[in-house]
DRENSE-546062 format. One line per field, with one value per residue: residue number from 1; residue in one letter; y, z, x of N, C-alpha, C in turn. Coordinates in steps of 0.1 Angstrom, whole numbers, padded with zeros to 4 digits. Example, Ala and Ser with C-alpha at 12.3 -4.5 7.8 and 13.67 -1.06 7.14 Angstrom:
# DRENSE-546062
nr: [1,2];
rest: [A,S];
n.north: [-0057,-0022];
n.up: [0078,0071];
n.east: [0132,0128];
ca.north: [-0045,-0011];
ca.up: [0078,0071];
ca.east: [0123,0137];
c.north: [-0033,0000];
c.up: [0078,0079];
c.east: [0132,0129];
***
This chain:
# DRENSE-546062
nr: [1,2,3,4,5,6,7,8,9,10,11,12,13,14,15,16,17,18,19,20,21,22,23,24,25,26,27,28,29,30,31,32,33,34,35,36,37,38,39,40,41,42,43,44,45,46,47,48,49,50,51,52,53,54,55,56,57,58,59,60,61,62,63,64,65,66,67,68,69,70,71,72,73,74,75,76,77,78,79,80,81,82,83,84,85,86,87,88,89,90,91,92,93,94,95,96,97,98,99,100,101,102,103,104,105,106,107,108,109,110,111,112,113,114,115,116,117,118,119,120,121,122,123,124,125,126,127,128,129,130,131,132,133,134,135,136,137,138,139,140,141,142,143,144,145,146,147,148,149,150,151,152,153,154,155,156,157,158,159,160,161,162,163,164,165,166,167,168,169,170,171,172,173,174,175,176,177,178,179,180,181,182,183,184,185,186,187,188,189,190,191,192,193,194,195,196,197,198,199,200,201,202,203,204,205,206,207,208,209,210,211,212,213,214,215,216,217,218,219,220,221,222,223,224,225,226,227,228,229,230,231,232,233,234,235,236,237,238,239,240,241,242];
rest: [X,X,X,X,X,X,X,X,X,X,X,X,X,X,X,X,X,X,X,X,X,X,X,X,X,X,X,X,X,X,X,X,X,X,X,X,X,X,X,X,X,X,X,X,X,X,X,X,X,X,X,X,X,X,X,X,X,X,X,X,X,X,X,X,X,X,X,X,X,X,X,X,X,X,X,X,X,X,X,X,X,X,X,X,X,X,X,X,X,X,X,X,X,X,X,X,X,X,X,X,X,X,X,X,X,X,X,X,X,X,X,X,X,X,X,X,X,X,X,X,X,X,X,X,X,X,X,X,X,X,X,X,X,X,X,X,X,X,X,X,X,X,X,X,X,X,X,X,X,X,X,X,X,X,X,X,X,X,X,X,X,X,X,X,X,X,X,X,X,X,X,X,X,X,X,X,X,X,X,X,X,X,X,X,X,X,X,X,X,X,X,X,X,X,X,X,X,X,X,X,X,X,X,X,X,X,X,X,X,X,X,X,X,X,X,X,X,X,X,X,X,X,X,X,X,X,X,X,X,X,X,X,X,X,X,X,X,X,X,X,X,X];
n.north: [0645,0610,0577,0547,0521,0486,0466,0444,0420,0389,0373,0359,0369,0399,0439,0466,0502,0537,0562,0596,0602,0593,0586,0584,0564,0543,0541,0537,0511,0496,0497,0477,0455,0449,0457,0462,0497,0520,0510,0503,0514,0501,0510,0495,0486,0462,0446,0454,0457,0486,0510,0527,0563,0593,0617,0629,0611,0589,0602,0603,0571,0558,0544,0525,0509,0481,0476,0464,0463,0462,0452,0459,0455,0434,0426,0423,0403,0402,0378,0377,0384,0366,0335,0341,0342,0323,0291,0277,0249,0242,0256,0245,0220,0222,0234,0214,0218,0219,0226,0245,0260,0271,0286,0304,0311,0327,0348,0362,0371,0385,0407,0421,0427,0441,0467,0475,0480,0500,0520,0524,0544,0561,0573,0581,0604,0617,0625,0642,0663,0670,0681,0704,0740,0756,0738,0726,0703,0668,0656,0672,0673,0687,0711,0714,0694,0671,0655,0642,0663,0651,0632,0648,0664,0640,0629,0658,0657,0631,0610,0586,0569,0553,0555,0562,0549,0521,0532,0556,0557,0546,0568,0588,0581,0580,0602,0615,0626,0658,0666,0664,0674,0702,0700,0694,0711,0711,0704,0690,0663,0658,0651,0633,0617,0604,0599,0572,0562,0560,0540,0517,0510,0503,0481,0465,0456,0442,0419,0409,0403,0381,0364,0354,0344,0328,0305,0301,0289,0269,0253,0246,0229,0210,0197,0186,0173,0153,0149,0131,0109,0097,0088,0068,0048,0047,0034,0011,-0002,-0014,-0024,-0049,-0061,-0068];
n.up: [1060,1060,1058,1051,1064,1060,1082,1089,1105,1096,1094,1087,1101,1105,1106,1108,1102,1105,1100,1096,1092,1087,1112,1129,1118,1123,1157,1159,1144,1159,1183,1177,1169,1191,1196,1213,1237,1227,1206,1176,1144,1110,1083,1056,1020,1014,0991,0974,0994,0993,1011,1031,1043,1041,1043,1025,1003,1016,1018,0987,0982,0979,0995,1017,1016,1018,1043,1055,1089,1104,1128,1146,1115,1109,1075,1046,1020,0990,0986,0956,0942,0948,0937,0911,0904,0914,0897,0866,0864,0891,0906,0890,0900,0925,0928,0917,0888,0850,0828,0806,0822,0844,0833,0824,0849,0856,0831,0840,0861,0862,0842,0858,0883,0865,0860,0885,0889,0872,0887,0913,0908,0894,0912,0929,0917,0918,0944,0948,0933,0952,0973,0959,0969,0974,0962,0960,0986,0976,0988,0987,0975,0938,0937,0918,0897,0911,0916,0930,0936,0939,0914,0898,0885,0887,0856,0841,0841,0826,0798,0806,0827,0847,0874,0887,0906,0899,0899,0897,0873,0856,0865,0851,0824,0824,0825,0798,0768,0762,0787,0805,0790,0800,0823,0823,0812,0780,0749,0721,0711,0725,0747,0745,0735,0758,0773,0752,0766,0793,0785,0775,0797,0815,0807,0806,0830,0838,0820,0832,0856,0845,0834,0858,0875,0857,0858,0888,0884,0869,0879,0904,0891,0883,0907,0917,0899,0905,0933,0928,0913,0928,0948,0933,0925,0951,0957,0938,0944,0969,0965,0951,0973,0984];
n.east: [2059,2052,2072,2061,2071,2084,2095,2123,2144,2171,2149,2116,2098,2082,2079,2054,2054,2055,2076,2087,2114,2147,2163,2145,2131,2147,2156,2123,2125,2143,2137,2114,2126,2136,2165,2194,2199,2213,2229,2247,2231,2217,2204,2189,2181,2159,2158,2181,2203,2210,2222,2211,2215,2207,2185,2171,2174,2156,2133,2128,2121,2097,2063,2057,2082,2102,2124,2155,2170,2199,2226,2257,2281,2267,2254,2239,2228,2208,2183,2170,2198,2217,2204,2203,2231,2239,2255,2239,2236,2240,2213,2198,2192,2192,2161,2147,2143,2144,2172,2165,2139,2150,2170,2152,2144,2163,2172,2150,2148,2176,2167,2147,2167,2185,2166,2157,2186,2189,2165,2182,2200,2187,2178,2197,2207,2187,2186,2208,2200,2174,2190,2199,2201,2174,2160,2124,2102,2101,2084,2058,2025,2014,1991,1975,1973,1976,2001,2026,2051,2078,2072,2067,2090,2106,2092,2102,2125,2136,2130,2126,2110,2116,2122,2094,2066,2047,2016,2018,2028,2005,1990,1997,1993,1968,1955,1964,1975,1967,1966,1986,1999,1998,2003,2030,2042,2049,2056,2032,2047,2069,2054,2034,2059,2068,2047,2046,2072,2062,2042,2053,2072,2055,2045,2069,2072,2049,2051,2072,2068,2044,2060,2072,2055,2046,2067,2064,2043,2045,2066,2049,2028,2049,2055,2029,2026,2048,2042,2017,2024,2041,2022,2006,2026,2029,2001,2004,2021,2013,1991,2005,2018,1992];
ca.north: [0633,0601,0570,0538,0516,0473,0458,0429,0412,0377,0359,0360,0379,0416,0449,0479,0512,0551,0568,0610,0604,0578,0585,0579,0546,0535,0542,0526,0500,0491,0488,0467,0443,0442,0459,0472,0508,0526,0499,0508,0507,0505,0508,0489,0484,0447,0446,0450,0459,0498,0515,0541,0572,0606,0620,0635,0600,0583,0605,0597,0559,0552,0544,0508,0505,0471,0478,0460,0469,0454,0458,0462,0445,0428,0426,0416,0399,0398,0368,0373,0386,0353,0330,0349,0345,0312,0283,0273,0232,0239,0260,0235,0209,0226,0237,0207,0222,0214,0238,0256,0266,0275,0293,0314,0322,0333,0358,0372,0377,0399,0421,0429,0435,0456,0474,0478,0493,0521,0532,0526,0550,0574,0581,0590,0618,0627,0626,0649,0672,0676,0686,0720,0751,0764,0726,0719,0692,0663,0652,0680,0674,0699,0711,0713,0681,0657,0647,0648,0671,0648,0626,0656,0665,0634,0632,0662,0651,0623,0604,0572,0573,0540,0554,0557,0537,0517,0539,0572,0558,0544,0582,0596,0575,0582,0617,0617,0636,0667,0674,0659,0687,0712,0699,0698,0728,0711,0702,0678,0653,0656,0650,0618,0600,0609,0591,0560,0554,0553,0529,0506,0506,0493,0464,0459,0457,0433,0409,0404,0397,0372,0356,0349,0338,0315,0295,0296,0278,0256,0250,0243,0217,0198,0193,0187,0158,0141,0136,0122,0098,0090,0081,0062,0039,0035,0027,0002,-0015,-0018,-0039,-0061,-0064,-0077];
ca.up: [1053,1070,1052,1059,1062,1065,1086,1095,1105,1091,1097,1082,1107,1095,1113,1095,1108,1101,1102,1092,1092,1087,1125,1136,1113,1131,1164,1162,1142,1170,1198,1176,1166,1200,1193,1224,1235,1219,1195,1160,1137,1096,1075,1034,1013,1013,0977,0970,1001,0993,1026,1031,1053,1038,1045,1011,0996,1026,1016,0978,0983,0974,1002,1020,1009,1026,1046,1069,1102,1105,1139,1138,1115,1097,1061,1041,1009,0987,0982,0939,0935,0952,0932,0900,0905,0912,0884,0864,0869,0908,0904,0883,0909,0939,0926,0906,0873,0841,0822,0802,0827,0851,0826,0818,0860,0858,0827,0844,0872,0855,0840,0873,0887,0858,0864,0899,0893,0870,0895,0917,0899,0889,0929,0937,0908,0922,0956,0946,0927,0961,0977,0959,0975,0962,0956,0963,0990,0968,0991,0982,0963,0938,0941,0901,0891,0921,0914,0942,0934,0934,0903,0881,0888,0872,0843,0835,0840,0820,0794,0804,0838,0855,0889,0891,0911,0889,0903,0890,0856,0854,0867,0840,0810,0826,0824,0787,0762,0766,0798,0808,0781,0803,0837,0824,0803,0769,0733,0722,0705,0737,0757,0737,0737,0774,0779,0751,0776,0800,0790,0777,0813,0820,0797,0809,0843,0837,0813,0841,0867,0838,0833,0874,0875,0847,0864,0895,0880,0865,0891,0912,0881,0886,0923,0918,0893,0912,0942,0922,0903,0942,0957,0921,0926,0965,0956,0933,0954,0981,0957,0949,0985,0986];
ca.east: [2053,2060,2072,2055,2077,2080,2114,2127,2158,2172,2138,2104,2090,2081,2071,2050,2056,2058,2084,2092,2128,2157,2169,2130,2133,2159,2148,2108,2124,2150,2127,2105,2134,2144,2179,2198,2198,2228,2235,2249,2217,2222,2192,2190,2170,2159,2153,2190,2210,2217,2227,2202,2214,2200,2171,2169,2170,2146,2122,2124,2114,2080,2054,2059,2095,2111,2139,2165,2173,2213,2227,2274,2291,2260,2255,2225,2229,2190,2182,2175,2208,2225,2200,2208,2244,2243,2254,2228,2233,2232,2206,2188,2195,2188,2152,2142,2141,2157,2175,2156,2132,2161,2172,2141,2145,2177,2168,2136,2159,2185,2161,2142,2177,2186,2159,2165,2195,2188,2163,2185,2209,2184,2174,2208,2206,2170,2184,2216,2190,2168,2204,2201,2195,2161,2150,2111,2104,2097,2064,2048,2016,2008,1975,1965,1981,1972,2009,2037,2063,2088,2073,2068,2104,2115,2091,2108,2142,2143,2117,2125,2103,2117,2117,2084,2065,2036,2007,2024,2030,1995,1980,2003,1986,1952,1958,1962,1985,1969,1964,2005,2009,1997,2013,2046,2042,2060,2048,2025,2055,2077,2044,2032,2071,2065,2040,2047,2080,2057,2031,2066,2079,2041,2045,2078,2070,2034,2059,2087,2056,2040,2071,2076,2039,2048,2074,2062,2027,2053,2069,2033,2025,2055,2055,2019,2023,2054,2035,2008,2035,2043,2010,2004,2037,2030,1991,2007,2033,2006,1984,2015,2021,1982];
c.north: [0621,0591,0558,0532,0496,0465,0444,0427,0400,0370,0363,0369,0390,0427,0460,0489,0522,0558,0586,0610,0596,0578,0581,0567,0541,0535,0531,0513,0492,0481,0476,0453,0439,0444,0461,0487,0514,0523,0507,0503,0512,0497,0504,0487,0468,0443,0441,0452,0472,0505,0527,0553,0586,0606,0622,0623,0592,0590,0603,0582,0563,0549,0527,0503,0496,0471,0468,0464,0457,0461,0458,0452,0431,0431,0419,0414,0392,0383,0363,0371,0367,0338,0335,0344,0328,0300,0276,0258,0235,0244,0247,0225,0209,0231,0226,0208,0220,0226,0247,0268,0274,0284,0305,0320,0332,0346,0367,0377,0389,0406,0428,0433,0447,0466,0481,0487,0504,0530,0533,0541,0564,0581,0584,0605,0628,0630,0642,0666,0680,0680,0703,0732,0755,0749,0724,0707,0681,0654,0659,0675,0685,0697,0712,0700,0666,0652,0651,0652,0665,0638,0639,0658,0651,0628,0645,0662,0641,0616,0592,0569,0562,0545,0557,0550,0532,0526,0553,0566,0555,0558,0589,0593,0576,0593,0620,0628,0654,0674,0669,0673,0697,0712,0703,0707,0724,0707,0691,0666,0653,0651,0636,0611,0600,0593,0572,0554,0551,0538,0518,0501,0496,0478,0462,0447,0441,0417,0402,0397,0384,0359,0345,0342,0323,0305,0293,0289,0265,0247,0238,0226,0205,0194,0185,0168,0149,0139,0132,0111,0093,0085,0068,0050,0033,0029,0010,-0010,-0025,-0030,-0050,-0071,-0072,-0093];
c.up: [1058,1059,1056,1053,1068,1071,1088,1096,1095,1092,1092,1088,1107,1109,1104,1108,1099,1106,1091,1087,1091,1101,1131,1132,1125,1154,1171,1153,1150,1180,1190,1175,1178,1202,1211,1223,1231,1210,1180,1149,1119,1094,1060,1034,1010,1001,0968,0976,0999,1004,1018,1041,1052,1038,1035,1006,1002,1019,0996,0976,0988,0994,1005,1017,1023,1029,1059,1077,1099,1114,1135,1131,1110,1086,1053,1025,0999,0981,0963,0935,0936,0940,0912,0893,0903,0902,0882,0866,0885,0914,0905,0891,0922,0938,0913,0895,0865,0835,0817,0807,0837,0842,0824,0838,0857,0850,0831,0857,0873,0853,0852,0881,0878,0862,0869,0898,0890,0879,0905,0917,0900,0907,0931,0929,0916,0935,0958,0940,0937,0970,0975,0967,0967,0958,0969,0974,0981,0973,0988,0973,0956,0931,0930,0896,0893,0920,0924,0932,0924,0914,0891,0881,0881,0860,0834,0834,0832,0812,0792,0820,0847,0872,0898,0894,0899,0889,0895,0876,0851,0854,0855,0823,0810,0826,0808,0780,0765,0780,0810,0800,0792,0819,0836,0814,0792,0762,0733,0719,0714,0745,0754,0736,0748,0779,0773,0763,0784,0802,0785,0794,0817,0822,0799,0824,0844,0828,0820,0850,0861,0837,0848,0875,0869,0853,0873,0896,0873,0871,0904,0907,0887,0898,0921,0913,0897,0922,0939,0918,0918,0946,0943,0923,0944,0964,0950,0937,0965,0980,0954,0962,0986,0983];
c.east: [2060,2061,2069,2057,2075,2100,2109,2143,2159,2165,2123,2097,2091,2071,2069,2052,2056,2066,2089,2109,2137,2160,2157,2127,2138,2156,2134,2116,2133,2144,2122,2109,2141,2158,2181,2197,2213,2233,2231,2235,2224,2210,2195,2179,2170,2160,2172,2202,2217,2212,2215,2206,2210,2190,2164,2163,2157,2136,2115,2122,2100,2073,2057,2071,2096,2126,2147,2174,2194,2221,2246,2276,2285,2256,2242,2228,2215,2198,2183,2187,2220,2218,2203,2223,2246,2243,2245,2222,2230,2224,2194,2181,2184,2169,2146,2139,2145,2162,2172,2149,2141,2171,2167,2138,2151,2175,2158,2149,2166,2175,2155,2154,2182,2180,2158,2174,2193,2177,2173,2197,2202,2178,2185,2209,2199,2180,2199,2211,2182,2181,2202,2198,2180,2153,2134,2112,2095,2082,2056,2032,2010,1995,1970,1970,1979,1987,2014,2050,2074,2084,2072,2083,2110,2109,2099,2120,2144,2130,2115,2122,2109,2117,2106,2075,2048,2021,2012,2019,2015,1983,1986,1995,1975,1949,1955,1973,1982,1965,1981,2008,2009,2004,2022,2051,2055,2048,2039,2037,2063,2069,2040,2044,2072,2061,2037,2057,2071,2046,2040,2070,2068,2043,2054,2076,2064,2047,2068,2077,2051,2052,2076,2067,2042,2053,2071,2052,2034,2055,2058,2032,2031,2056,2041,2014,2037,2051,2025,2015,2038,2037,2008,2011,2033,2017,1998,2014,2027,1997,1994,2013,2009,1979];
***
């Protein structure tokens, strides 16, 4: 099962690719960055800069995961976490906003990093889990379920689904209580708080996106109405000048 993947270096410019393997990552994503041949390659995750080198784990990221190529002795620091971090006046400052709303980043922020981490957390479990002897390969799709392996594996590990990617948890609620009953062969009342975590996580998810939407329509607005208040003031001056 290949994972199709999106690099880049330090610059806006992105390459999609497929890759079977972290060492075949590393590799097609070289050439395409132009690395040298032999040169030390270290694969992250752009999202929040966790070193990726197991295969086990590579293959538990989702489909299209964004990763950075970082050739010796470079280091990638995400951009949210730095904006996050940073004090809310020079924040404020630096993104023309007033407090409040610079504020109401900063908390959507954290929670999407929260978030972040506990999957990030709960994939090293999964990934310590596909370790075992006797473990399933988690691409698998099984063939009565339509699910991949690896997601039933952690609905039943844990009933707070967060490493799910939105598509899962959406096929999980479209499924319905009884027929999740019969995939994951438990009760109806274990099957149903199943599947409320799941449609929580939903509304978590849609509320953090709404929230980002918000400010950055905010955002839009006010740019929108201070170069109007600009052109307004130089129309004005121009007629003086007349």
């Amino acid at each position: 099962m290949e994972n199709h993947a999106n690099l880049r270096l330090h610059t806006p410019k992105s390459y999609g690719l497929a890759a079977p393997s972290i060492d075949d990552l590393k590799i097609k994503g070289g050439e395409s960055l132009g690395f040298s041949q032999g040169s030390t390659v270290t694969v992250v995750l752009e999202e929040d800069g966790t070193i990726v080198e197991d295969q086990a784990y590579f293959l538990c990221l989702p489909l299209n995961t964004k990763f950075m190529l970082l050739s010796e002795k470079e280091t990638w620091s995400p951009v949210k976490k730095n904006v996050n971090r940073s004090p809310r006046a020079e924040l404020a400052s630096a993104l023309d906003y007033d407090e409040k709303k610079t504020q109401d980043l900063q908390e959507a922020l954290q929670r999407y990093l929260d978030r972040k981490e506990e999957e990030r957390q709960s994939k090293e479990l999964l990934q310590l889990y596909l370790k075992l002897p006797g473990c399933p390969d988690g691409m698998e799709v099984d063939s009565v379920s339509g699910f991949l392996s690896r997601t039933i594996m952690v609905l039943k590990g844990k009933t707070s689904p967060e490493t799910n990617s939105t598509e899962d948890l959406q096929l999980v609620l479209s499924r319905g209580v009884e027929a999740m009953e019969q995939i994951l062969g438990w009760d109806r009342g274990k099957t149903t708080s199943l599947l409320q975590s799941c449609e929580a996580e939903l509304k978590k998810r849609l509320e953090q996106i709404q929230t980002v939407e918000c400010i950055r329509s905010n955002s839009q607005t006010d740019s929108s109405q201070t170069q109007n208040n600009t052109r307004t003031e130089q129309d004005t001056d121009a007629q003086g000048d007349q």
